[in-house]
C-alpha positions as CSV (number, residue, x, y, z in Angstrom):
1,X,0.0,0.0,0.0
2,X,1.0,3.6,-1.2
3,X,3.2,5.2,2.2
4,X,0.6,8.1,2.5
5,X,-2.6,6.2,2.4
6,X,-0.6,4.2,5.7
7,X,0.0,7.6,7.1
8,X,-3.5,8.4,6.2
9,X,-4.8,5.3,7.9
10,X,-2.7,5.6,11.2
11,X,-3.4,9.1,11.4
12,X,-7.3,8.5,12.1
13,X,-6.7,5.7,14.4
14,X,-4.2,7.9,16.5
15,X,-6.1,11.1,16.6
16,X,-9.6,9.5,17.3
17,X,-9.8,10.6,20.7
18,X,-9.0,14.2,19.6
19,X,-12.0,13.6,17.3
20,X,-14.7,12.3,20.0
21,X,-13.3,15.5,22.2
22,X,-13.9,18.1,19.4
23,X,-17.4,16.2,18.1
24,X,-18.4,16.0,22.2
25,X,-17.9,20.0,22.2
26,X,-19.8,20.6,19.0
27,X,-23.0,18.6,20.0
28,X,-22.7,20.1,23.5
29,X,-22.8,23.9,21.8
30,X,-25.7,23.4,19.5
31,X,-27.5,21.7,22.3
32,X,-26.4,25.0,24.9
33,X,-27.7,27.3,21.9
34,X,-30.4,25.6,20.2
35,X,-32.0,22.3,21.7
36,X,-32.2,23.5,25.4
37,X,-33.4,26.8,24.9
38,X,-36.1,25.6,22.6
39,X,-37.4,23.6,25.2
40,X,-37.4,26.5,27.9
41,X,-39.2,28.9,25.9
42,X,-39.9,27.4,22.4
43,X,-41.3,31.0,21.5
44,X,-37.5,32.7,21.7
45,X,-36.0,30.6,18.8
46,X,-35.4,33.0,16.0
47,X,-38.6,33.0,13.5
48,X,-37.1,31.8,10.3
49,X,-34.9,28.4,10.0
50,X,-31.9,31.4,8.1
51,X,-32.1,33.6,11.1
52,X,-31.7,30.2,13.6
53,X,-29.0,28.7,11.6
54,X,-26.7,31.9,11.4
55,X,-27.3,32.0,16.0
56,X,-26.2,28.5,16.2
57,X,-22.7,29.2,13.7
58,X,-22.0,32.4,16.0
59,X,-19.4,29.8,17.6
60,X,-18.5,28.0,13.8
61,X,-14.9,30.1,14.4
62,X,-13.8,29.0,17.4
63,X,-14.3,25.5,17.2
64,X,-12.5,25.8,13.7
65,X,-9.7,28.0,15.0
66,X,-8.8,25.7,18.1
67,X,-9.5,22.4,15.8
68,X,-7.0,23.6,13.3
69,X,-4.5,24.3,15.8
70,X,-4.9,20.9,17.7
71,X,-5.4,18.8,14.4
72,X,-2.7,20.2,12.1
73,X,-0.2,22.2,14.7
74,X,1.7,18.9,15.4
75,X,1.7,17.3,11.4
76,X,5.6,18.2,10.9
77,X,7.0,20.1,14.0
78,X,6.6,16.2,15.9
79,X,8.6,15.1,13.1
80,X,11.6,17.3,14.5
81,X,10.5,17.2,18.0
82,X,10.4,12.9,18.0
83,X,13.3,12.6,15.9
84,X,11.2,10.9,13.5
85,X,12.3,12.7,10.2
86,X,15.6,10.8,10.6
87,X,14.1,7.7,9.9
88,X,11.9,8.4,7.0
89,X,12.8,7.0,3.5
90,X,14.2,9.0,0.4
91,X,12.8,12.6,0.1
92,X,10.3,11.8,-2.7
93,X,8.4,10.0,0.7
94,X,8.8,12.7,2.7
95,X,6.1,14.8,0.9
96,X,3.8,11.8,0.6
97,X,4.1,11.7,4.4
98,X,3.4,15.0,5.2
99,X,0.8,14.8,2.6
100,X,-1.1,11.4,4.5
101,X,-0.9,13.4,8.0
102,X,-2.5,16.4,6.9
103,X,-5.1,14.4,4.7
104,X,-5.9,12.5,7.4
105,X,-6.1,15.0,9.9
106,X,-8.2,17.2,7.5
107,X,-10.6,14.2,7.3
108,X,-11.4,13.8,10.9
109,X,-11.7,18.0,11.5
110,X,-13.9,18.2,8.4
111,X,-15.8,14.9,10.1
112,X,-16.6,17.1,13.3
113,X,-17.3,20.4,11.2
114,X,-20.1,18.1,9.5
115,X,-21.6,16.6,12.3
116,X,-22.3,20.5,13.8
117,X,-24.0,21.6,10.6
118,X,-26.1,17.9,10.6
119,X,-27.0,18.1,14.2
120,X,-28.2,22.3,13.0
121,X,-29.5,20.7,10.1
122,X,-31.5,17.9,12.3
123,X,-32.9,21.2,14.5
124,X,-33.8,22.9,11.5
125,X,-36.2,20.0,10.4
126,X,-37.6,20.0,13.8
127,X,-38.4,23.2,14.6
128,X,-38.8,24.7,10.7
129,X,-39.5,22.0,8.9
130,X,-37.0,23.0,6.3
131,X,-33.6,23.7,5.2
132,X,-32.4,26.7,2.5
133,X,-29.6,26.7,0.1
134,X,-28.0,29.3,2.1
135,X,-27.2,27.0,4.8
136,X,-25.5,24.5,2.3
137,X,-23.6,27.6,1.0
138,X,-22.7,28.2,4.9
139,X,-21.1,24.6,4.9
140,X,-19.3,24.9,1.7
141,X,-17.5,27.8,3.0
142,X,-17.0,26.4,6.4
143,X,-15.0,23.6,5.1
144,X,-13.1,26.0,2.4
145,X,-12.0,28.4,5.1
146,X,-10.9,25.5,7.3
147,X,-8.4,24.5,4.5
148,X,-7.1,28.1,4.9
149,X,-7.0,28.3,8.6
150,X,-5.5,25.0,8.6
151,X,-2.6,25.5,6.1
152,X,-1.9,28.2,8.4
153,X,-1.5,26.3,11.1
154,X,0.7,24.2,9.5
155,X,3.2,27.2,8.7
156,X,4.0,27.3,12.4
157,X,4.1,24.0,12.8
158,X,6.9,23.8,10.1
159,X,9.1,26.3,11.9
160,X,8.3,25.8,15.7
161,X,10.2,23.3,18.1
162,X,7.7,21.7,19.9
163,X,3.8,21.1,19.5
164,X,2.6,23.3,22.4
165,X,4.5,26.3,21.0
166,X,3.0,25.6,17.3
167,X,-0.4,25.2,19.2
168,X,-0.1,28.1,21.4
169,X,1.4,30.7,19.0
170,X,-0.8,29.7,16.1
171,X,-3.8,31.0,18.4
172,X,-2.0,33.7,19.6
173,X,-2.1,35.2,16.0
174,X,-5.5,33.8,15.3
175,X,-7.5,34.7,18.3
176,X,-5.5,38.3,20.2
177,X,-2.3,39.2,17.4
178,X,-4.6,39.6,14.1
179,X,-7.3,41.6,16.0
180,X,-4.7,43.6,17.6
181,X,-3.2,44.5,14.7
182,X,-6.3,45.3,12.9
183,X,-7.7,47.6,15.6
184,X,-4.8,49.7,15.0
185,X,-4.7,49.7,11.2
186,X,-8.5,50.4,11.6
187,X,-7.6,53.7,13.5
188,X,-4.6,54.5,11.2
189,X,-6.2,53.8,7.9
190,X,-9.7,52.9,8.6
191,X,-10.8,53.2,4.7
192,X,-8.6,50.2,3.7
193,X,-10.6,46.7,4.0
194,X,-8.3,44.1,6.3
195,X,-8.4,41.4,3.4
196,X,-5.1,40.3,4.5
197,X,-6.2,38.9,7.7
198,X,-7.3,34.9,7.5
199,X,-9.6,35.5,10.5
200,X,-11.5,38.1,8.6
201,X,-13.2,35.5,5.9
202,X,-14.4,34.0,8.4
203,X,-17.3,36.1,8.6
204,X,-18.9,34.8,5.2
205,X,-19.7,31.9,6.9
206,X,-22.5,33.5,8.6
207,X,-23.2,36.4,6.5
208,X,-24.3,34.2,3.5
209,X,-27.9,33.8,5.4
210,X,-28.2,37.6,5.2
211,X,-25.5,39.5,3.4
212,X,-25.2,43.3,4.1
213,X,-25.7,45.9,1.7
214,X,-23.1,47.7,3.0
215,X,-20.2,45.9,4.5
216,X,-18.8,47.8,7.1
217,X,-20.0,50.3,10.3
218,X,-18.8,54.1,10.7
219,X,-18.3,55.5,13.8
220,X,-16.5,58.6,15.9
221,X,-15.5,58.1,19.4
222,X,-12.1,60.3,19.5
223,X,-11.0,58.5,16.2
224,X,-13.0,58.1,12.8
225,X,-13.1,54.1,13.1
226,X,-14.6,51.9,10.2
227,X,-15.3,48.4,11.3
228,X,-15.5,45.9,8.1
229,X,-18.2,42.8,8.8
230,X,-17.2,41.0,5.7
231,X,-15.3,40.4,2.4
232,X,-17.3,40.1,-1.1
233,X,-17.8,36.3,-1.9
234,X,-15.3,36.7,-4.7
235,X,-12.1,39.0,-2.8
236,X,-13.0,36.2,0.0
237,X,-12.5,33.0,-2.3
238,X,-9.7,34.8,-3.8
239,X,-8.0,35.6,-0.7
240,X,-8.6,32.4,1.0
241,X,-6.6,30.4,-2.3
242,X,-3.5,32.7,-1.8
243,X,-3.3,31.7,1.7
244,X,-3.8,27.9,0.7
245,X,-1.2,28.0,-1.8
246,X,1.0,30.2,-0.6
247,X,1.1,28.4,3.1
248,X,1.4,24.9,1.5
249,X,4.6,26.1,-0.5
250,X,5.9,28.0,2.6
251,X,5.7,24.9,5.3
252,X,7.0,22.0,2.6
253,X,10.2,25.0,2.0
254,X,10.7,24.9,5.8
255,X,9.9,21.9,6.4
256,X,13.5,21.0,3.9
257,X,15.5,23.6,4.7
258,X,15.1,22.5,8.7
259,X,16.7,19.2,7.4
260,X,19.9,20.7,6.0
């Protein structure tokens, strides 16, 4: 059997606890946001199954940013850390091997990512009696901006020594560094739209059920701030496939230069 469907393979047997942890969370959120509430007060769930489904992926980006880290912040810093690179066959395996680890990794995330829209989709039945294409659009870019995030995890993980520090800085930038950042951009230059932050797209997963006409808020308090709630679909797409390609190139560079 091809050395990166084994990888593949041994990677969801040896992250499957990860898996039940992260799926465990994502049930326990949609129940804390949708399934309890209903049956406290069944008249306070939103009045349309769009206006539901966008309240229960309010959370989508954290469970996507702290999978990403935890799924694919260990894929090729462990190599280095464990010593394991030194025992890996000639370098046209290596890549195959990186290749089964993310794959499979990808796999499982993806796996938990689908069972939070399904369960949504399940309480969407239920109480609405329908789903809308919006919310399939929703899960299409869900998964597209978790190949982003998670290719950018993977840059850290390429150049870091251990796993906890690839972990732990790759949410440093994702959750407190980025927003930092852009705070004081958005005070500097407030006209320019922060594109160039990952964490930014992640907005059109839950602005697809009701996209704003205009895509940003104005407002004075000492400074003339402009706070941007979403990228077009298309600078979004765009944006996101830089990142993809440019982070893929950028960690397998690393990843052989570390070896020389």
């Amino acid at each position: 059997m091809n050395k990166m469907w084994i990888t593949l393979l041994f990677e969801l047997k040896r992250h499957k606890g990860r898996f039940f942890i992260f799926t465990i969370i994502s049930v326990a959120v949609v129940s804390l946001s949708g399934l309890i509430p209903y049956f406290i007060d069944p008249d306070a769930i939103p009045g349309a199954f769009n206006d539901f489904a966008q309240s229960q992926l309010s959370f989508i980006n954290y469970i996507i940013i702290f999978g990403a880290c935890f799924f694919f912040g260990g894929i090729i810093v462990e190599e280095f850390q464990h010593k394991t690179y030194l025992i890996l066959f000639p370098k046209t395996e290596k890549l195959k091997l990186i290749a089964g680890k993310y794959i499979g990794n990808f796999i499982l995330f993806a796996t938990v990512l689908s069972i939070f829209y399904g369960y949504t989709a399940i309480l969407g039945l239920v109480f609405y009696q329908q789903l809308t294409i919006e919310f399939l659009f929703s899960f299409l870019t869900c998964i597209f901006y978790t190949t982003a995030i998670s290719t950018f995890v993977l840059v850290f993980s390429s150049c870091m020594r251990s796993v906890s520090s690839a972990i732990v800085i790759s949410i440093v930038f994702l959750f407190i560094a980025f927003d930092m950042i852009s705070t004081f951009i958005g005070l500097a230059i407030p006209y320019v739209e922060p594109i160039y932050f990952i964490h930014y797209h992640a907005s059109l997963i839950t602005q697809v059920f009701d996209f704003p006409e205009v895509r940003y808020i104005e407002f004075t308090f000492l400074f003339h701030m402009r706070t941007w709630l979403t990228p077009t679909y298309v600078t979004g797409i765009i944006v996101q496939i830089i990142y993809i390609v440019f982070d893929l190139a950028l960690s397998y560079f690393i990843f052989n230069l570390r070896e020389l």
